[in-house]
ChimeraX commands (.cxc) that place a marker at each C-alpha (Angstrom):
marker #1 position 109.55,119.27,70.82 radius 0.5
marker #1 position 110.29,115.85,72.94 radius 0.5
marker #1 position 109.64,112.36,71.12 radius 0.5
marker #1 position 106.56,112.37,73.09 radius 0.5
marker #1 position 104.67,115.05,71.81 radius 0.5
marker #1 position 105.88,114.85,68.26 radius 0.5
marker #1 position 104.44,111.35,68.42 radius 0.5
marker #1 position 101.26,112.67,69.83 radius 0.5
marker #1 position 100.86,115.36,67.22 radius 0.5
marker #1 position 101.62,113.13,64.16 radius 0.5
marker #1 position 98.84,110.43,65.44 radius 0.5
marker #1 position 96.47,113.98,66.10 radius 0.5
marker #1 position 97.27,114.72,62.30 radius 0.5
marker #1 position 96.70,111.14,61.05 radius 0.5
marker #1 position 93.29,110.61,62.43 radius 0.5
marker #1 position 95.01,107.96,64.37 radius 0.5
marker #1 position 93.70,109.67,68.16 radius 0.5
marker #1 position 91.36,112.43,68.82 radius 0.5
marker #1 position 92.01,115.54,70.35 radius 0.5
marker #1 position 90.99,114.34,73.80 radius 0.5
marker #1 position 93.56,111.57,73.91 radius 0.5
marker #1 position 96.11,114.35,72.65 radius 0.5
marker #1 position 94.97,116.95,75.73 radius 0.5
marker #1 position 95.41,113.53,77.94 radius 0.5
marker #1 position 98.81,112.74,76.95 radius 0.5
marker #1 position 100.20,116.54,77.13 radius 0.5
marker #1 position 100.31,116.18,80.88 radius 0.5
marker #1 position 103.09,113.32,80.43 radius 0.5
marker #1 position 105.53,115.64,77.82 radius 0.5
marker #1 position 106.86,116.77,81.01 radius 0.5
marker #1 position 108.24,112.96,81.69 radius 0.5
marker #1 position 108.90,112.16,77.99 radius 0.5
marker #1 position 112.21,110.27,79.19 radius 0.5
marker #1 position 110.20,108.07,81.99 radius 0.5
marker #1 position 107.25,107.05,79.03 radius 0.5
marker #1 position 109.93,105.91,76.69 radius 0.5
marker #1 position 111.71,103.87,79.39 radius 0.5
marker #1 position 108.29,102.45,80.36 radius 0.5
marker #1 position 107.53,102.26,76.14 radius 0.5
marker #1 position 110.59,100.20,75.48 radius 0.5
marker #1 position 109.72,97.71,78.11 radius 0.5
marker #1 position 105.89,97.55,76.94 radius 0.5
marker #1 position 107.22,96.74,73.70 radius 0.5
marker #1 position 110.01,93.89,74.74 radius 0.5
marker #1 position 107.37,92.11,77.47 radius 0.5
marker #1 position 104.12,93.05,76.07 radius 0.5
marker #1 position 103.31,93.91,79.71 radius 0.5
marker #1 position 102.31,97.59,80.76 radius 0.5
marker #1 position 104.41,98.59,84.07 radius 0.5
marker #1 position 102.48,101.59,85.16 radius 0.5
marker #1 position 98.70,101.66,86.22 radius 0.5
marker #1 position 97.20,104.71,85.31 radius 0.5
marker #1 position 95.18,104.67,82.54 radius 0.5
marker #1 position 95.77,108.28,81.47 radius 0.5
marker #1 position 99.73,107.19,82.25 radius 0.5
marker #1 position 99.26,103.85,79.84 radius 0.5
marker #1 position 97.89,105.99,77.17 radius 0.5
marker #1 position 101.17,108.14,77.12 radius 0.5
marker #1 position 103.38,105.30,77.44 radius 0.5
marker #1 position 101.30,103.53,74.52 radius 0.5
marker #1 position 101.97,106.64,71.97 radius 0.5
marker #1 position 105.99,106.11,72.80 radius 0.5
marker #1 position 105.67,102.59,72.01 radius 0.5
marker #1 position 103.57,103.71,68.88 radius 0.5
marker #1 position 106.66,105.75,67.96 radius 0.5
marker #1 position 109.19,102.95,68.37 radius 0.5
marker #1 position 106.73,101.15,65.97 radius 0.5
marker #1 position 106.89,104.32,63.49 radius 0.5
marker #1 position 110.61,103.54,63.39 radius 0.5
marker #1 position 110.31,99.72,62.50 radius 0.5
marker #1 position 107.75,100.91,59.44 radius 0.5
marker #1 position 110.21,103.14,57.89 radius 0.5
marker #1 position 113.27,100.66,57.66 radius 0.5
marker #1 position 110.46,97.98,56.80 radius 0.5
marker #1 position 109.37,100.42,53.81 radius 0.5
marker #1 position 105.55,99.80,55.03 radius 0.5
marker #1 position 103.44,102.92,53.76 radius 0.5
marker #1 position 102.66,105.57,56.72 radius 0.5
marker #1 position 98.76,105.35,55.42 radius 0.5
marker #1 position 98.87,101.69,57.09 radius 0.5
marker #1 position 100.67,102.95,60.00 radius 0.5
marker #1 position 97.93,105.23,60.77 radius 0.5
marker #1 position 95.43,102.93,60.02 radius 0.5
marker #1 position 96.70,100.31,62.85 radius 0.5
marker #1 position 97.77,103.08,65.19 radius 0.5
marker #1 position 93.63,104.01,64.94 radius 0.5
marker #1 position 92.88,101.50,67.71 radius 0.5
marker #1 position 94.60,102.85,70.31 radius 0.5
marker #1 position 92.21,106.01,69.63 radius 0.5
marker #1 position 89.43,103.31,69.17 radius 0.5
marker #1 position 90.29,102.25,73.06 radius 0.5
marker #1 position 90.51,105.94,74.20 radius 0.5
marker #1 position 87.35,106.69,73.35 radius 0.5
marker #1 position 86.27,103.38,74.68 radius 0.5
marker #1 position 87.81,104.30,78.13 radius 0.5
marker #1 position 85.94,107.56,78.02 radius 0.5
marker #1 position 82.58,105.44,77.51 radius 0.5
marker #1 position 83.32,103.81,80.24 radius 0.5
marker #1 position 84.61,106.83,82.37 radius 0.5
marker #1 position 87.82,107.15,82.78 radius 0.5
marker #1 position 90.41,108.56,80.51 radius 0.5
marker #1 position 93.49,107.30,78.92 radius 0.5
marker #1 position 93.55,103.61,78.53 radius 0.5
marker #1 position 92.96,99.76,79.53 radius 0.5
marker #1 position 93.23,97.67,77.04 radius 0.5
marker #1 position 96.84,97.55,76.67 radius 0.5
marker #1 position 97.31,93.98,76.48 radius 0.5
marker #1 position 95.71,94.31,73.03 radius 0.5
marker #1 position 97.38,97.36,71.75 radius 0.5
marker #1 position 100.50,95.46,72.34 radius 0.5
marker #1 position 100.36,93.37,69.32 radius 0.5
marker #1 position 100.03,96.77,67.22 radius 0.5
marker #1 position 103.39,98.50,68.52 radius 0.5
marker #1 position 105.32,94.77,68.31 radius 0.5
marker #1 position 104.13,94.90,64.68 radius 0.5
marker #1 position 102.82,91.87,65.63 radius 0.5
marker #1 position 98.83,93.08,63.93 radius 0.5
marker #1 position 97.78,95.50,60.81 radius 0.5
marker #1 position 94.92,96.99,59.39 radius 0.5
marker #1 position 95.10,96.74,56.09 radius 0.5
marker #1 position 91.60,98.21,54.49 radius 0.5
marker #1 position 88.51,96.96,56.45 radius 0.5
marker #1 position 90.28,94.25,58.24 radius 0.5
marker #1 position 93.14,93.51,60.80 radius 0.5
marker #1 position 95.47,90.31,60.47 radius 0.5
marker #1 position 97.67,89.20,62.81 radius 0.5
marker #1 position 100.15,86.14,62.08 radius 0.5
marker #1 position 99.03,83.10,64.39 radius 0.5
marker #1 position 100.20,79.65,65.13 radius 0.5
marker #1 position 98.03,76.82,64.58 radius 0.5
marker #1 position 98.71,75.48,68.34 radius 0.5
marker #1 position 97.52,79.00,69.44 radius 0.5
marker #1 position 94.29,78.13,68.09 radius 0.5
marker #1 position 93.74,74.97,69.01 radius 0.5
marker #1 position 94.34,75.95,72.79 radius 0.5
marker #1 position 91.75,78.10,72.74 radius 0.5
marker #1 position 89.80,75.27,73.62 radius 0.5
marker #1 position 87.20,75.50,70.62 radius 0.5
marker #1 position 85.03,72.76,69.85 radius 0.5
marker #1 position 85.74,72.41,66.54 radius 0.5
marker #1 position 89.36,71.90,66.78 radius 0.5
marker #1 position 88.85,68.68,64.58 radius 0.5
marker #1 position 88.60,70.42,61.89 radius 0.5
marker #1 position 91.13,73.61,62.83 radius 0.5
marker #1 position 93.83,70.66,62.53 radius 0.5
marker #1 position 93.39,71.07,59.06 radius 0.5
marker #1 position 94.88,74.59,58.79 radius 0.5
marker #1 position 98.58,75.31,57.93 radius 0.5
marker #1 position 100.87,75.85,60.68 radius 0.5
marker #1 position 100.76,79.73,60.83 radius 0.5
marker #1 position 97.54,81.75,59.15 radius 0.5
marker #1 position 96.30,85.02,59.10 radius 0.5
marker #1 position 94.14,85.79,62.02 radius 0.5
marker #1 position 91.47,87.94,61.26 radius 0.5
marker #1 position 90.04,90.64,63.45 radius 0.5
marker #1 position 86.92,93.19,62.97 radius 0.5
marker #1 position 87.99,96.77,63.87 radius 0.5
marker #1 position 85.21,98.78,64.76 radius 0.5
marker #1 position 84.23,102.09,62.93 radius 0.5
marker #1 position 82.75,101.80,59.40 radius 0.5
marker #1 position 80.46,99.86,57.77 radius 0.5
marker #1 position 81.00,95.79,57.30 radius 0.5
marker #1 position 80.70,96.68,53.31 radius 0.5
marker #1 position 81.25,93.18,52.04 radius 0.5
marker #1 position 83.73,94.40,49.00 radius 0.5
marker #1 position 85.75,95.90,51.08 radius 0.5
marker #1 position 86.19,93.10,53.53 radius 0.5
marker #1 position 86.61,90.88,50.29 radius 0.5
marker #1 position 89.23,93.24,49.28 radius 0.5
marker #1 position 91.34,93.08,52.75 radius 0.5
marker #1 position 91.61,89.61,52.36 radius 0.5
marker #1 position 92.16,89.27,48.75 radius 0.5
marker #1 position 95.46,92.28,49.69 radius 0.5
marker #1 position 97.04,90.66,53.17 radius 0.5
marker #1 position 98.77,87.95,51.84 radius 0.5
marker #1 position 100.12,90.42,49.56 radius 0.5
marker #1 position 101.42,92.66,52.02 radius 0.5
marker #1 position 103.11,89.93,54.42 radius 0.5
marker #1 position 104.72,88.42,51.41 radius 0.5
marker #1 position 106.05,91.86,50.49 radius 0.5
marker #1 position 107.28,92.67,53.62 radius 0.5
marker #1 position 107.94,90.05,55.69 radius 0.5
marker #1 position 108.74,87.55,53.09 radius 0.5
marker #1 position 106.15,84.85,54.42 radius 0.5
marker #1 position 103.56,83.17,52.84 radius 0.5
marker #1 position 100.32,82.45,53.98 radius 0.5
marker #1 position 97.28,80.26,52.71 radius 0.5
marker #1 position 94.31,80.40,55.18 radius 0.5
marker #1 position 92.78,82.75,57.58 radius 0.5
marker #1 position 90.89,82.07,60.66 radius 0.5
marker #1 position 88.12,84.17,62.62 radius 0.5
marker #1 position 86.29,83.75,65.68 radius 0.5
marker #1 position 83.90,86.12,66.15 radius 0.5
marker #1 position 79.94,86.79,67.36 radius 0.5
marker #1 position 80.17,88.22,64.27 radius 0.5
marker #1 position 79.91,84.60,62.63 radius 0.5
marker #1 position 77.83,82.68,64.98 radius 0.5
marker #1 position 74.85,81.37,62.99 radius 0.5
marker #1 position 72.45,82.16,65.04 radius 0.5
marker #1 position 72.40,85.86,64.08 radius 0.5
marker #1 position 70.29,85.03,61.19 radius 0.5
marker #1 position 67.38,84.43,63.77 radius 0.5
marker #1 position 67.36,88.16,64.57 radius 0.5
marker #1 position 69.48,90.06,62.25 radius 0.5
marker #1 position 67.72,91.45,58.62 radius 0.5
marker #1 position 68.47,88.71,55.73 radius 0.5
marker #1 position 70.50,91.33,54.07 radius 0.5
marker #1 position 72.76,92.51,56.88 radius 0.5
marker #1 position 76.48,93.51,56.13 radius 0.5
marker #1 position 76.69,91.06,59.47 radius 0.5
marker #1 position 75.98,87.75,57.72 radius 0.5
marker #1 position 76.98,88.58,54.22 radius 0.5
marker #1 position 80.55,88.84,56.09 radius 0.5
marker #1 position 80.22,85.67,58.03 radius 0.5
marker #1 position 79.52,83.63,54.60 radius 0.5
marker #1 position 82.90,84.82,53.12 radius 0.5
marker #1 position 83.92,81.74,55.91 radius 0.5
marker #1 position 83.58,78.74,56.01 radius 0.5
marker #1 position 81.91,77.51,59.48 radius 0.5
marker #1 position 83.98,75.30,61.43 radius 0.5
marker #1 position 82.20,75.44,64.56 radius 0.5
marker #1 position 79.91,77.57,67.46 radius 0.5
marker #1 position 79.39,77.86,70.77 radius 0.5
marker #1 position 76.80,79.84,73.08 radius 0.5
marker #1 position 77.93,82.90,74.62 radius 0.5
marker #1 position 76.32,86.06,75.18 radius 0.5
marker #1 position 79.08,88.23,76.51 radius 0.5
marker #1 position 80.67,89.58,73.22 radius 0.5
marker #1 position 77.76,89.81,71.37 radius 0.5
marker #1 position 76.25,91.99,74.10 radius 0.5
marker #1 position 79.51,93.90,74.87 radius 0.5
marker #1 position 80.18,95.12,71.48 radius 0.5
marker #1 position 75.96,95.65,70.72 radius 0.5
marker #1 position 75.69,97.44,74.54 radius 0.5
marker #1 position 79.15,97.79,75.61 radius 0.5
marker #1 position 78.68,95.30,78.46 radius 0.5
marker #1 position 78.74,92.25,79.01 radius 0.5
marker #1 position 75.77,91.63,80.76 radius 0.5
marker #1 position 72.24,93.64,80.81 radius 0.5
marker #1 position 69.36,94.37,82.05 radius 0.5
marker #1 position 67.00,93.84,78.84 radius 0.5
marker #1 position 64.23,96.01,80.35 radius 0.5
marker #1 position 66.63,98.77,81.08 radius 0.5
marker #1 position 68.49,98.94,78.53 radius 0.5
marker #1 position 67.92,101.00,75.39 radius 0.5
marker #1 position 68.35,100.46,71.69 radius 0.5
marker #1 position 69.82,103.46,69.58 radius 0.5
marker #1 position 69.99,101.32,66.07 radius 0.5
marker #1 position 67.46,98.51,64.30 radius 0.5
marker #1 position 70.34,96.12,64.96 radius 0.5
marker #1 position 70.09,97.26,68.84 radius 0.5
marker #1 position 66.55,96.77,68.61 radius 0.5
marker #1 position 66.15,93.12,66.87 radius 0.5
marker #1 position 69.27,91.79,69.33 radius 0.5
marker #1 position 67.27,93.15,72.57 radius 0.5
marker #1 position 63.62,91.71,71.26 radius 0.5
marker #1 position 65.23,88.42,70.68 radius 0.5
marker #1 position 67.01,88.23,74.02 radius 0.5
marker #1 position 63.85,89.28,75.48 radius 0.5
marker #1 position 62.13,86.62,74.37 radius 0.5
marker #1 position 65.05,83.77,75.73 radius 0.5
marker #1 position 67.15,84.41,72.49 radius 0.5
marker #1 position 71.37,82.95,73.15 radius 0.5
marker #1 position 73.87,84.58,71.49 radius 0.5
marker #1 position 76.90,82.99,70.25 radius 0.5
marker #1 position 80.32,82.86,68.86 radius 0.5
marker #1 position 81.50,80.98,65.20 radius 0.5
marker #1 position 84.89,80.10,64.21 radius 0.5
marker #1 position 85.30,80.42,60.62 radius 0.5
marker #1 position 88.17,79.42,58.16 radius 0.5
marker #1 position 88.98,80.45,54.70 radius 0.5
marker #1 position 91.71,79.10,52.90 radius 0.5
marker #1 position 92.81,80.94,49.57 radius 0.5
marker link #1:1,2 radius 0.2
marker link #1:2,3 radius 0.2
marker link #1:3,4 radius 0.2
marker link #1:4,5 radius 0.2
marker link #1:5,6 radius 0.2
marker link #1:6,7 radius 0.2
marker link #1:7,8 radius 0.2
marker link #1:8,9 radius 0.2
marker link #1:9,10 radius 0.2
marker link #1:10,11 radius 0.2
marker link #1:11,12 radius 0.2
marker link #1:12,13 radius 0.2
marker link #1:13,14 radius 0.2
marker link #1:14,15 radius 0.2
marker link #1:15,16 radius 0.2
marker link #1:16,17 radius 0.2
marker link #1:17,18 radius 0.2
marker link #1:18,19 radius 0.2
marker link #1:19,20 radius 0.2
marker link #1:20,21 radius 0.2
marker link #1:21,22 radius 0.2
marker link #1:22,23 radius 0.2
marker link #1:23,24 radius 0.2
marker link #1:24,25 radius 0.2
marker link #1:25,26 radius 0.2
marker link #1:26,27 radius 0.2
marker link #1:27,28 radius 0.2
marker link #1:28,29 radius 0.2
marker link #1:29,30 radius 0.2
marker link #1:30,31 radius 0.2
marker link #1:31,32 radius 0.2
marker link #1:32,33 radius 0.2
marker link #1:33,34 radius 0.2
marker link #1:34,35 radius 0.2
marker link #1:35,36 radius 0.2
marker link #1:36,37 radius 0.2
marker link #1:37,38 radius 0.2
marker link #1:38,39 radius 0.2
marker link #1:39,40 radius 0.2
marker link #1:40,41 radius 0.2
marker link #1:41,42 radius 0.2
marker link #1:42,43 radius 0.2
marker link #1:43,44 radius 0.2
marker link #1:44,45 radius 0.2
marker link #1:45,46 radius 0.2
marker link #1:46,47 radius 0.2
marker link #1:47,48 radius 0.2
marker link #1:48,49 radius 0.2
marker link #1:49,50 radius 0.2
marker link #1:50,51 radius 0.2
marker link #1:51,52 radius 0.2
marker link #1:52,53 radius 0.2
marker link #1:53,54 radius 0.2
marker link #1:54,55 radius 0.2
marker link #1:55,56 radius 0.2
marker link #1:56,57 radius 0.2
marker link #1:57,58 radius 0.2
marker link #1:58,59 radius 0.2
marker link #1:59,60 radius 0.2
marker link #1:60,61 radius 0.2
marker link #1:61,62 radius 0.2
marker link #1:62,63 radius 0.2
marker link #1:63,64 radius 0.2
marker link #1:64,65 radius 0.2
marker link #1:65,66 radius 0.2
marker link #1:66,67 radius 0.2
marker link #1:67,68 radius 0.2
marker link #1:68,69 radius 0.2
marker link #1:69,70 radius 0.2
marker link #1:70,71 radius 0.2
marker link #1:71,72 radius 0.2
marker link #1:72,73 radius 0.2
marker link #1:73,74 radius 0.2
marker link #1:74,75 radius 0.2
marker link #1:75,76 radius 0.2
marker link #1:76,77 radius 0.2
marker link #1:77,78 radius 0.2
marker link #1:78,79 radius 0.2
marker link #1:79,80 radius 0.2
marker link #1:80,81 radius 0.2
marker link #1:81,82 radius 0.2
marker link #1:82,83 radius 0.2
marker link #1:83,84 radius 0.2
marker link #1:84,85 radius 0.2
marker link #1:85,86 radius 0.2
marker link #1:86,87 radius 0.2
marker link #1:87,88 radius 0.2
marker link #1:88,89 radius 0.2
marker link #1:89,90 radius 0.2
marker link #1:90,91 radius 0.2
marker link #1:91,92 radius 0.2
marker link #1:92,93 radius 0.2
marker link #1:93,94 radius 0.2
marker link #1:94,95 radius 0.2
marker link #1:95,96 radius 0.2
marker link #1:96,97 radius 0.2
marker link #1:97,98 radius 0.2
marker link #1:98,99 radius 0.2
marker link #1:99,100 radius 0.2
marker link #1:100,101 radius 0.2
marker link #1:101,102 radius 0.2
marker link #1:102,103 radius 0.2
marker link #1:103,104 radius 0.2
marker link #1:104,105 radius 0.2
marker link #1:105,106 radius 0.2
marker link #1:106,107 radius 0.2
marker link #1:107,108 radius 0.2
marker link #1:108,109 radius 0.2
marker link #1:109,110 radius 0.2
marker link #1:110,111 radius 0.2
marker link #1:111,112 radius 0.2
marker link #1:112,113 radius 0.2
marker link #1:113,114 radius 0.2
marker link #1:114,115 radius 0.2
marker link #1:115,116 radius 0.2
marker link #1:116,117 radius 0.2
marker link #1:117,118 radius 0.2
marker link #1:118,119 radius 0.2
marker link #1:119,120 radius 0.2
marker link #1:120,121 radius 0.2
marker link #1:121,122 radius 0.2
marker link #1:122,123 radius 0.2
marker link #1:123,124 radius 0.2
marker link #1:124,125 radius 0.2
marker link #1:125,126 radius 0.2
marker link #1:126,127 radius 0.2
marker link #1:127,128 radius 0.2
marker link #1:128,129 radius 0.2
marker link #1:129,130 radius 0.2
marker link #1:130,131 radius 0.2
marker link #1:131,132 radius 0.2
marker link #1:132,133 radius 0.2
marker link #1:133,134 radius 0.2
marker link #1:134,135 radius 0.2
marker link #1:135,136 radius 0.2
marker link #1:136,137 radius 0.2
marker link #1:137,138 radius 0.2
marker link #1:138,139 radius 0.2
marker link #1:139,140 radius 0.2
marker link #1:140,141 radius 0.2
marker link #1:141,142 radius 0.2
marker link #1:142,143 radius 0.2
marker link #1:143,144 radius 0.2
marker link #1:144,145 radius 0.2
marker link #1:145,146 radius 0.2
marker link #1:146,147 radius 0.2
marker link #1:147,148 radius 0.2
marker link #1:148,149 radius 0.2
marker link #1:149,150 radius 0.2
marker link #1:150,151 radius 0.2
marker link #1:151,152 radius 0.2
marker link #1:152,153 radius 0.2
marker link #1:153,154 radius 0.2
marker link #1:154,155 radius 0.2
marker link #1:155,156 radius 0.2
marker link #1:156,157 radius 0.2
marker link #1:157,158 radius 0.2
marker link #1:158,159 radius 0.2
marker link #1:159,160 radius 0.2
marker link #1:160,161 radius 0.2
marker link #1:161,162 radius 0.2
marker link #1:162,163 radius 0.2
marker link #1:163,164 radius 0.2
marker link #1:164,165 radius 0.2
marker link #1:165,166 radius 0.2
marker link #1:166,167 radius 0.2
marker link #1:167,168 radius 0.2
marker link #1:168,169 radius 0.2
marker link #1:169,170 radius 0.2
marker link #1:170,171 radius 0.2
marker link #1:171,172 radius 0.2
marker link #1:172,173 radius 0.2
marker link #1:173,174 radius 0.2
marker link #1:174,175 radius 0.2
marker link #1:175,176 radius 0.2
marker link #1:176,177 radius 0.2
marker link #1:177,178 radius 0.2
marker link #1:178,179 radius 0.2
marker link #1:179,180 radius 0.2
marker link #1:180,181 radius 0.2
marker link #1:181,182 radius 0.2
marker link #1:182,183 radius 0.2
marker link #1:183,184 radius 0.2
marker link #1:184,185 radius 0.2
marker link #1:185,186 radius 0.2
marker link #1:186,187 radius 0.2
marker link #1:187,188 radius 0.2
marker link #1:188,189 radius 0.2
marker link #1:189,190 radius 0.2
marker link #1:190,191 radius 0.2
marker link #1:191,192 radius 0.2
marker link #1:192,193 radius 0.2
marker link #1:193,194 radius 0.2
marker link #1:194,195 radius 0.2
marker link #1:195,196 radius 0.2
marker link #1:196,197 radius 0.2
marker link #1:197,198 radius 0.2
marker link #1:198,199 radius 0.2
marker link #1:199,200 radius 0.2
marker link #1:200,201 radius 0.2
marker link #1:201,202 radius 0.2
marker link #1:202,203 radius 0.2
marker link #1:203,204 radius 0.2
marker link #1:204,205 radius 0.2
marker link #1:205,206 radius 0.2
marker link #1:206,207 radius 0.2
marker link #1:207,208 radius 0.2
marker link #1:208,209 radius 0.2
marker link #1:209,210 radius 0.2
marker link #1:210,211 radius 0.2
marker link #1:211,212 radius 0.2
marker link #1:212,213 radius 0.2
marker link #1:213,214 radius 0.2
marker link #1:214,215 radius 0.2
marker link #1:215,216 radius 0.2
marker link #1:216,217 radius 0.2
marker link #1:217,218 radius 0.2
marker link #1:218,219 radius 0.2
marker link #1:219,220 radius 0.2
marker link #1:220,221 radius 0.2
marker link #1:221,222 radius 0.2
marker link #1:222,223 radius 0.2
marker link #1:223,224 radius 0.2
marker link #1:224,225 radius 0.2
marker link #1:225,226 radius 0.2
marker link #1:226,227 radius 0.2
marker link #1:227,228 radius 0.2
marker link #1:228,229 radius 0.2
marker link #1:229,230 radius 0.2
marker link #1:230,231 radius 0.2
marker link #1:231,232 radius 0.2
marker link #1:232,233 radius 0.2
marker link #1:233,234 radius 0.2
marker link #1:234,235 radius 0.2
marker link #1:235,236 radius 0.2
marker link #1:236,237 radius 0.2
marker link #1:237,238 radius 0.2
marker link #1:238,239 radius 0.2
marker link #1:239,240 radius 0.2
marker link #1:240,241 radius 0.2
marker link #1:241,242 radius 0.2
marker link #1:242,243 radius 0.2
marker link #1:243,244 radius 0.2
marker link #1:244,245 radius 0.2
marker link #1:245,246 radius 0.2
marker link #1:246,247 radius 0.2
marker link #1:247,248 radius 0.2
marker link #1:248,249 radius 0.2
marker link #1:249,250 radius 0.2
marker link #1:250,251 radius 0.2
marker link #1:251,252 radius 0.2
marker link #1:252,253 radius 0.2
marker link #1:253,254 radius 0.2
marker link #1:254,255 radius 0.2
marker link #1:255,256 radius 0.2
marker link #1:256,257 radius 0.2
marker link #1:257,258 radius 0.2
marker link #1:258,259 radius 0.2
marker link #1:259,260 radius 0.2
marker link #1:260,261 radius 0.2
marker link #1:261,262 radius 0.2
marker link #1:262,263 radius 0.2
marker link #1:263,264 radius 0.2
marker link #1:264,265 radius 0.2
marker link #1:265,266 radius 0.2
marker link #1:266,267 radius 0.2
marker link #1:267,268 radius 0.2
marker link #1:268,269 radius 0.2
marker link #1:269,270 radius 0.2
marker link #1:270,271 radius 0.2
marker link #1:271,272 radius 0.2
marker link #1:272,273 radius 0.2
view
C-alpha cells in the first residue's frame, strides 16, 4: 500500500472524505510518486500545479498526509486532525453539487495542509495579521485598528447545527490549543461573515441559532452584499427568485424577503477575551 492510498483510507476511516472522493482518488494510486511531488509543492507555494479537479483532489490527500506528519511531532490529537481534514470532503461533495468530481477550491484547503487553519469543536481559527484585515478594504477598519497585531480568525464550517454552546465552547478552547502547541498567545478573534450582518434579523426567526451566534460579537461594521448569503443559502451566487426553490424555513424566509427587494449583507464582528 503506496502513501497515497493509505492516506486515502485513513481519511475514509475518519469520516474525514466519503466514499466517492475515495473511488475518485483510487485512479491516481497508480501515480502516487507524481501526487506527492505535486503535494510537496502545493504545500511550499500554496498554489495547485495540476488542473484537474479529480487530479487536485488526489494531490490534496498527499498534502493532507504531509500534514498528518507535522501533527504527530506537534503532539496535536488525530481527533482534530480529522476534524480539519473534513473540509476537503466538505469541498468534494461541493464539487459534486456542482458537477464535477474531485476538487476546486484548493486555494482554501491550502491553509489546512500548511497547518495554517483548525477545527477545533464547532469552529475553525486560523492565525491572522491585523494588516491582513485591514486590507480587506472593510469599512469599519477604524475600529479593526483596535485589535492586537495577530488574532484568531474565525471561520463557520458547514455541517451541524450553529448550537450556540458549542460555538461558545470553540472559542472559550482555541486559545488554549495555540498556546499549547504553538506557544502563542492570543486575545481577540475576528469574523466576517453573512452570518453576522444585521440585517438577518429582518427575515430570520428571533430565535435562530443564526443570530444568537452573531451576538457572541461584537459588531464592528456591515456592508451590502448578496453573493455569500445567497451562495451558501442556494449555492450560487446569483438567482432567479421565481425559479428557485426553498427546501428549509430558513430557504423560505431568505427567498420571500428577497422577493420583496430584501439586500443581504455581510458583518465584521470582533470579540476580544
Amino acid at each position: 500500500m503506496n502513501g497515497l492510498e493509505r492516506i486515502t483510507r485513513l481519511l475514509l476511516e475518519g469520516g474525514s472524505i466519503s466514499a466517492q472522493d475515495a473511488e475518485t482518488a483510487r485512479a491516481y494510486f497508480s501515480r502516487e510518486r507524481e501526487m506527492r511531488a505535486m503535494a510537496e509543492k502545493f504545500v511550499k507555494e500554496k498554489k495547485m500545479p495540476c488542473q484537474s479537479a479529480a487530479e487536485k483532489l488526489a494531490v490534496t490527500l498527499s498534502a493532507a498526509d504531509i500534514a498528518r506528519v507535522r501533527y504527530a511531532e506537534l503532539g496535536i490529537p488525530q481527533d482534530i486532525y480529522f476534524d480539519t481534514m473534513s473540509d476537503i470532503g466538505v469541498w468534494a461533495g461541493q464539487c459534486r453539487v456542482q458537477g464535477g468530481e474531485g476538487l476546486e477550491n484548493t486555494p482554501w484547503l491550502a491553509h489546512h495542509v500548511r497547518l495554517e487553519l483548525f477545527k477545533l469543536g464547532r469552529l475553525q481559527f486560523q492565525p491572522i495579521k491585523r494588516p491582513v484585515i485591514l486590507n480587506m478594504g472593510l469599512a469599519c477598519a477604524l475600529r479593526l485598528r483596535k485589535l492586537p497585531e495577530m488574532c484568531l480568525n474565525v471561520h463557520i464550517p458547514r455541517g451541524g447545527r450553529l448550537d450556540r454552546s458549542a460555538c461558545e465552547a470553540a472559542l472559550y478552547g482555541a486559545p488554549m490549543f495555540f498556546k499549547k502547541y504553538f506557544a502563542a498567545e492570543y486575545t481577540a478573534f475576528f469574523c466576517l461573515s453573512w452570518l453576522l450582518y444585521p440585517g438577518n434579523e429582518k427575515f430570520m426567526d428571533k430565535k435562530s441559532n443564526i443570530l444568537a451566534f452573531a451576538k457572541l460579537f461584537d459588531l464592528a461594521g456591515s456592508c451590502k452584499s448578496n453573493g455569500d448569503t445567497l451562495y451558501y443559502l442556494f449555492g450560487s451566487r446569483r438567482i432567479d427568485p421565481e425559479k428557485t426553490q426553498a427546501h428549509t424555513s430558513l430557504q423560505r424566509a431568505a427567498l420571500e424577503y428577497y422577493k420583496k427587494g430584501g439586500r443581504f449583507g455581510l458583518g465584521c464582528g470582533i470579540k476580544n477575551l
